[in-house]
C-alpha positions as CSV (number, residue, x, y, z in Angstrom):
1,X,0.0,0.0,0.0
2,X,1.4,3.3,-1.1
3,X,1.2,4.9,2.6
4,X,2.5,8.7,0.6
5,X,1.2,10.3,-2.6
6,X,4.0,10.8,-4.7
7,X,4.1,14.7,-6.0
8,X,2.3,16.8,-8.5
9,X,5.8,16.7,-10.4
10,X,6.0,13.1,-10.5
11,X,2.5,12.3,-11.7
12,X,3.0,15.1,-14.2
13,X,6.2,13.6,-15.4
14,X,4.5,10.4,-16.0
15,X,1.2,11.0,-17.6
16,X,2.6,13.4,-19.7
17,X,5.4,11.1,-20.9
18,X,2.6,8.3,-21.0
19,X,0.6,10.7,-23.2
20,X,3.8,11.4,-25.5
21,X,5.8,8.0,-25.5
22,X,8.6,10.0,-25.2
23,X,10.5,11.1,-22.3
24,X,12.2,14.0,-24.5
25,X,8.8,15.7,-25.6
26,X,7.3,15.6,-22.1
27,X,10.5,17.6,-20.4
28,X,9.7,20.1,-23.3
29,X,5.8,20.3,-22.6
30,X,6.7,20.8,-19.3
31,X,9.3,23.3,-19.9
32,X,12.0,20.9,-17.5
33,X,14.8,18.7,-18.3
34,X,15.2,14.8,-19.9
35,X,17.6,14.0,-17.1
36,X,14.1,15.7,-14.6
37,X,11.5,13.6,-16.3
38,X,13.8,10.5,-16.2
39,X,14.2,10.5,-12.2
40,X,10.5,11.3,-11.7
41,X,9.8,8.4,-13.4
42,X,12.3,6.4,-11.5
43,X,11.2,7.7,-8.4
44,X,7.6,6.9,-9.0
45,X,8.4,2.9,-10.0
46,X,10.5,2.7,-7.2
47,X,8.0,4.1,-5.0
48,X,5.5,1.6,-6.8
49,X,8.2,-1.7,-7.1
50,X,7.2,-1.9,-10.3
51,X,8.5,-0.9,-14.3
52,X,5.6,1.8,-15.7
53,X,8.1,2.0,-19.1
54,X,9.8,-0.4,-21.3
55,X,12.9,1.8,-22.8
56,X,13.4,1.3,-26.3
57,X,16.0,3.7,-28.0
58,X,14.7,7.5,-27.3
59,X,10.8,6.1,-27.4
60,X,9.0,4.2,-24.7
61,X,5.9,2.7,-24.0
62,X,3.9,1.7,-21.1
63,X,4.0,-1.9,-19.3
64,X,0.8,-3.3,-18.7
65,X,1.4,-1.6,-14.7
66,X,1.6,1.6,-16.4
67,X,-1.0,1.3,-18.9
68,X,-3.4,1.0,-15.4
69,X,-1.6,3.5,-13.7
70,X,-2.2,6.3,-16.7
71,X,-5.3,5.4,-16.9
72,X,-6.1,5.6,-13.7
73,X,-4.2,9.1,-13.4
74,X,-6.1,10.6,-16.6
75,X,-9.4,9.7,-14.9
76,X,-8.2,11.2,-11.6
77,X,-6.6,14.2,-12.8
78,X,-9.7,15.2,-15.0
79,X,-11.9,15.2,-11.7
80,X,-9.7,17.7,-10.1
81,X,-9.5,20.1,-13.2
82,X,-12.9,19.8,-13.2
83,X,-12.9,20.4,-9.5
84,X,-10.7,23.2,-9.9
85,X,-12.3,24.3,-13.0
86,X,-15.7,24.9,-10.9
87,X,-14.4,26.8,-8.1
88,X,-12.0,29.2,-10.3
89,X,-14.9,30.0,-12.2
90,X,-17.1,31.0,-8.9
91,X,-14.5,33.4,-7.9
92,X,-14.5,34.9,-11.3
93,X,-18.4,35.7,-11.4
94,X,-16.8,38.0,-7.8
95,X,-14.5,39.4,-9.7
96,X,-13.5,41.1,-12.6
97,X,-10.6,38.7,-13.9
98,X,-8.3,38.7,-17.5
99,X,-6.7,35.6,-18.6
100,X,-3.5,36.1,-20.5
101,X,-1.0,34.3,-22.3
102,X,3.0,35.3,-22.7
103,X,6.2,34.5,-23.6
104,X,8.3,33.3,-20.8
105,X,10.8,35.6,-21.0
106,X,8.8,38.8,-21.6
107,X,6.8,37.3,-18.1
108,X,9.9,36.5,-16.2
109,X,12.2,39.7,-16.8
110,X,9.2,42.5,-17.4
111,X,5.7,41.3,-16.4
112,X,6.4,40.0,-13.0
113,X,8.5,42.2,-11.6
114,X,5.6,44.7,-12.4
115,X,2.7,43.0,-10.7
116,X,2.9,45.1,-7.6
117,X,2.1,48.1,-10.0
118,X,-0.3,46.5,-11.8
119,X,-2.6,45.6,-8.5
120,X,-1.9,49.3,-7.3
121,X,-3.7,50.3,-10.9
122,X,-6.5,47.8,-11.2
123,X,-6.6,46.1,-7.9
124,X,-10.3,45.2,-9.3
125,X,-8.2,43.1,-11.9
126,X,-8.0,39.2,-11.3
127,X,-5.1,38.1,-13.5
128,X,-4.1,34.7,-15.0
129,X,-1.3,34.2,-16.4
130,X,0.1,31.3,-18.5
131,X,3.8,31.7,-20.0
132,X,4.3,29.6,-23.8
133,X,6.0,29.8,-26.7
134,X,3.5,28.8,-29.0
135,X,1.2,31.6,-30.7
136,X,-1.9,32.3,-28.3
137,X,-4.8,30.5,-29.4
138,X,-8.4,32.9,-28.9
139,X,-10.4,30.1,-30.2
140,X,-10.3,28.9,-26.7
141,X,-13.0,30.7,-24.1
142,X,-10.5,31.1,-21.4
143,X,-7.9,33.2,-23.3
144,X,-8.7,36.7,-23.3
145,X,-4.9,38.9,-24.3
146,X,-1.9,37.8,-25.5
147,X,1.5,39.5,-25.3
148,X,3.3,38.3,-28.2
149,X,6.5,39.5,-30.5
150,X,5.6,38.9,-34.2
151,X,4.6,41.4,-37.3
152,X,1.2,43.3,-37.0
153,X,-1.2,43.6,-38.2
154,X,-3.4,40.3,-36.3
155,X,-6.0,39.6,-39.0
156,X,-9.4,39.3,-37.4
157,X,-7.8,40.6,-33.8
158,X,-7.2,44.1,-31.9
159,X,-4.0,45.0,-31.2
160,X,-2.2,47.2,-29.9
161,X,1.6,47.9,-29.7
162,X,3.8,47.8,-26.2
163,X,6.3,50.0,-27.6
164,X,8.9,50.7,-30.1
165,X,11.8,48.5,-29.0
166,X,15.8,48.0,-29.9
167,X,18.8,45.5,-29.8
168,X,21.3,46.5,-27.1
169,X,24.7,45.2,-26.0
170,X,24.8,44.2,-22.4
171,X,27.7,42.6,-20.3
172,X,28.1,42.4,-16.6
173,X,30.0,45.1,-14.7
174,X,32.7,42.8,-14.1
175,X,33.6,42.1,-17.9
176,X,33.2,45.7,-18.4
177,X,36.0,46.7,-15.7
178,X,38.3,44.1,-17.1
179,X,37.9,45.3,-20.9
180,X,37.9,49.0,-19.4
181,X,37.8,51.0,-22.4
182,X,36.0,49.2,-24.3
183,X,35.5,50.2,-28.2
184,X,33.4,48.6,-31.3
185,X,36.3,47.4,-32.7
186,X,37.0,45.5,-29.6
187,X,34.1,43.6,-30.4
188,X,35.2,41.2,-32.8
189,X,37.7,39.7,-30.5
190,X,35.9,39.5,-27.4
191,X,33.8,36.7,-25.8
192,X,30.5,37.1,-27.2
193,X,27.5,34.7,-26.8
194,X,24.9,34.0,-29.4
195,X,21.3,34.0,-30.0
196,X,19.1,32.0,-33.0
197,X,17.7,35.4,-34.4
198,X,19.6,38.7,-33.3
199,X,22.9,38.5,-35.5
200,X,26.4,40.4,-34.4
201,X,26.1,41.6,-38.5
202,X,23.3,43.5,-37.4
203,X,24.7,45.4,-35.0
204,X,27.9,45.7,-36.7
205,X,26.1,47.0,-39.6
206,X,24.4,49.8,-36.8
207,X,27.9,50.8,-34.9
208,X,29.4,51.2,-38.1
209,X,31.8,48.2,-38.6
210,X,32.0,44.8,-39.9
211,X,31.4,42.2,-37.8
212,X,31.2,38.3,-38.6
213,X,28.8,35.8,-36.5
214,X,31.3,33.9,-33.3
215,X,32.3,30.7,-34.4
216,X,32.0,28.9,-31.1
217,X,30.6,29.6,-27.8
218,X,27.0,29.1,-26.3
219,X,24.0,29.8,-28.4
220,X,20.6,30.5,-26.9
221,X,16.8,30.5,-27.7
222,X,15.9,32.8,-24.7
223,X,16.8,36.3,-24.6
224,X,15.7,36.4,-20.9
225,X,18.4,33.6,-20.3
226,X,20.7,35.2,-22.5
227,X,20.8,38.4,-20.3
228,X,21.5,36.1,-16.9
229,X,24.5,35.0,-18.7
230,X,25.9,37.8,-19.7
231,X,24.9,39.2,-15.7
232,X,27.2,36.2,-14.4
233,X,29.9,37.3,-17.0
234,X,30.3,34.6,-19.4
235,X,30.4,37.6,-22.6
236,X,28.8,40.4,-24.3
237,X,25.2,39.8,-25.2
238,X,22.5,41.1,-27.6
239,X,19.4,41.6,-26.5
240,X,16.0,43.6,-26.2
241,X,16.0,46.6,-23.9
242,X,12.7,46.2,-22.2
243,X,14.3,42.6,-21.4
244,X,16.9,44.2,-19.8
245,X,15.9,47.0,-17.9
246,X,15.4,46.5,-14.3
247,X,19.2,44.6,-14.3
248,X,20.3,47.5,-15.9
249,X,19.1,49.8,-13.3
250,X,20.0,47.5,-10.4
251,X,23.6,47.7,-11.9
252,X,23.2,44.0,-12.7
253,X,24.0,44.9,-16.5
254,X,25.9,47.6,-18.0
255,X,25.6,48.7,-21.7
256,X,29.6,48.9,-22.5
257,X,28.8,50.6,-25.9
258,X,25.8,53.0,-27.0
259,X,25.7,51.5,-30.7
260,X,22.1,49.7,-31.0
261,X,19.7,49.2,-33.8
262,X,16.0,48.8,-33.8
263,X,13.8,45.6,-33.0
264,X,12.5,44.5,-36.2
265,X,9.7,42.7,-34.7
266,X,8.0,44.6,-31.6
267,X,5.8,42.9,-28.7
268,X,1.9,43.5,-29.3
269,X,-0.9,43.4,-27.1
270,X,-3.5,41.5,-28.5
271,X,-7.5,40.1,-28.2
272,X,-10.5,39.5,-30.0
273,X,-12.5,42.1,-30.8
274,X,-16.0,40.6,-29.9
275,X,-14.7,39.6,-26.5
276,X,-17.1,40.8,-23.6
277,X,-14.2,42.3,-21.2
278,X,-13.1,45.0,-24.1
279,X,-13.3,48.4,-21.4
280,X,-11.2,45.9,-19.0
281,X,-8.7,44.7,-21.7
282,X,-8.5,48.4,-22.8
283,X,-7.9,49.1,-19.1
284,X,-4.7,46.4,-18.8
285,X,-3.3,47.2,-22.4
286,X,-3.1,51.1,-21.6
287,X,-1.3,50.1,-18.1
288,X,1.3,47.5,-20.3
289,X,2.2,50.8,-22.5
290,X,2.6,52.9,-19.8
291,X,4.7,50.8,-17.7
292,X,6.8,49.6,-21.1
293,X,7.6,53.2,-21.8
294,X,11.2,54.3,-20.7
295,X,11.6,56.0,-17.0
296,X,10.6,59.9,-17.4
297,X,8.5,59.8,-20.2
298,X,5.6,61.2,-20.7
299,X,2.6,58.8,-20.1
300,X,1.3,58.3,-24.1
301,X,-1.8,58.9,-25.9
302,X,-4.2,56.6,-26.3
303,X,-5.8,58.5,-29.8
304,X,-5.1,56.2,-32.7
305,X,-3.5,53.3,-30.6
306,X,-6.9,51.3,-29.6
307,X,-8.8,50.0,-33.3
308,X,-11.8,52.2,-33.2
309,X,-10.0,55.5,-32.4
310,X,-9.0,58.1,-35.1
């Protein structure tokens, strides 16, 4: 008799991988590690004396034990989110409540730092928020604004823009003091770490110089991340500026060298135009731009930002 439930973490890890056959999608779903998944699962048939997978190669598949246990699980785990489902939706006839969907690094280096604001500004506002990469799907009732980086205009959607944003260079304060006076033709021979879409040519191209991609060293598909390694010191780094602007102004970052260029795509605020909440969505998208704008400025105008305003 199993006298202790295993974790949330654990059953996640395995009806998720159950759901996938693969150990490798279900540590991306869940936005955690192989090696993660792998001793969840191990602790779980360990806890149970009993194989739930038969490895074969990078695929696996359930043993008859596991094929119970998933089931089981799927059953379960649909009567709490229906459980959970219910009473979430009784607190939101209380309250007035937004349910939006962001990019994790937009959420973990902007969004949350700024929640404090945000319930000093609407503390009528009941927000949820989930953080993926995928595009936002407003099919679904429950989504009501996404924050997204991409090329307006949304066809059949509102929008509006956060804010004009551009591609700085960031290091650590550190690297800065030992390259003390640092140039842009330094840059070529300094360590410098690498991202999928903003390209050393472009900013080259802006500072005036030539400027080839790095060869080697660690390339990245999260600007958020990107900026914590420059903070620990590992290089210079390209990234956005709203990404990086409360470790810049906690001295966390420095920005070694003024060249920058513009962001080519810019985050957008954006819902569907026959949603019920629009005065409320209006409400949180004019509070987004405000607190995107740079400190000092002028709060901005909200004539021709919002669809129906000339």
């Amino acid at each position: 008799m199993v006298r202790r439930l295993p974790s949330m973490q654990i059953l996640q890890a395995f009806t998720t991988t159950a759901r996938y056959g693969s150990m490798t999608r279900a540590a991306d779903a869940l936005y955690v590690t192989h090696g993660a998944i792998s001793r969840h699962i191990r602790s779980l048939e360990d806890q149970l004396g009993c194989e739930l997978f038969q490895r074969a190669g990078r695929q696996v598949e359930l043993t008859p034990a596991g094929r119970q246990l998933a089931d089981g699980l799927e059953s379960a785990l649909r009567a709490v989110e229906a459980s959970l489902t219910d009473a979430a939706e009784r607190r939101k006839r209380d309250r007035s409540s937004l349910n939006v969907n962001v990019s994790p690094e937009l959420a973990g280096a902007w969004l949350v730092p700024r929640l404090s604001q945000l319930r000093a500004a609407l503390p009528e506002l009941d927000l949820s928020i989930a953080t993926t990469t995928d595009d936002p799907d407003f099919e679904r009732a429950d989504l009501d604004v996404g924050l997204r980086y991409a090329a307006a205009p949304f066809t059949g959607y509102q929008c509006a823009k956060l804010l004009d944003d551009e591609i700085v260079v960031v290091c650590s304060p550190e690297f800065a003091q030992r390259h003390s006076g640092m140039r842009i033709d330094d840059v070529a021979r300094l360590p410098r770490l690498r991202h999928a879409r903003f390209r050393w040519s472009q900013w080259g191209a802006a500072a005036g110089v030539e400027l080839d991609e790095p060869e080697d060293g660690i390339v990245f598909d999260n600007r958020a991340l990107m900026a914590e390694a420059a903070a620990s010191g590992l290089g210079l780094a390209l990234t956005r500026a709203l990404l990086v602007r409360d470790a810049l102004a906690a001295g966390r970052l420095v920005r070694p060298l003024a060249a920058c260029f513009p962001a080519s795509v810019n985050c957008y605020i954006v819902w569907r135009g026959d949603n019920p909440k629009q005065e409320l969505i209006r409400r949180f998208a004019r509070w987004l731009r405000n607190a995107a704008l740079p400190p000092g400025a002028p709060l901005s105008s909200d004539r021709g930002v919002f669809p129906d305003q000339a």
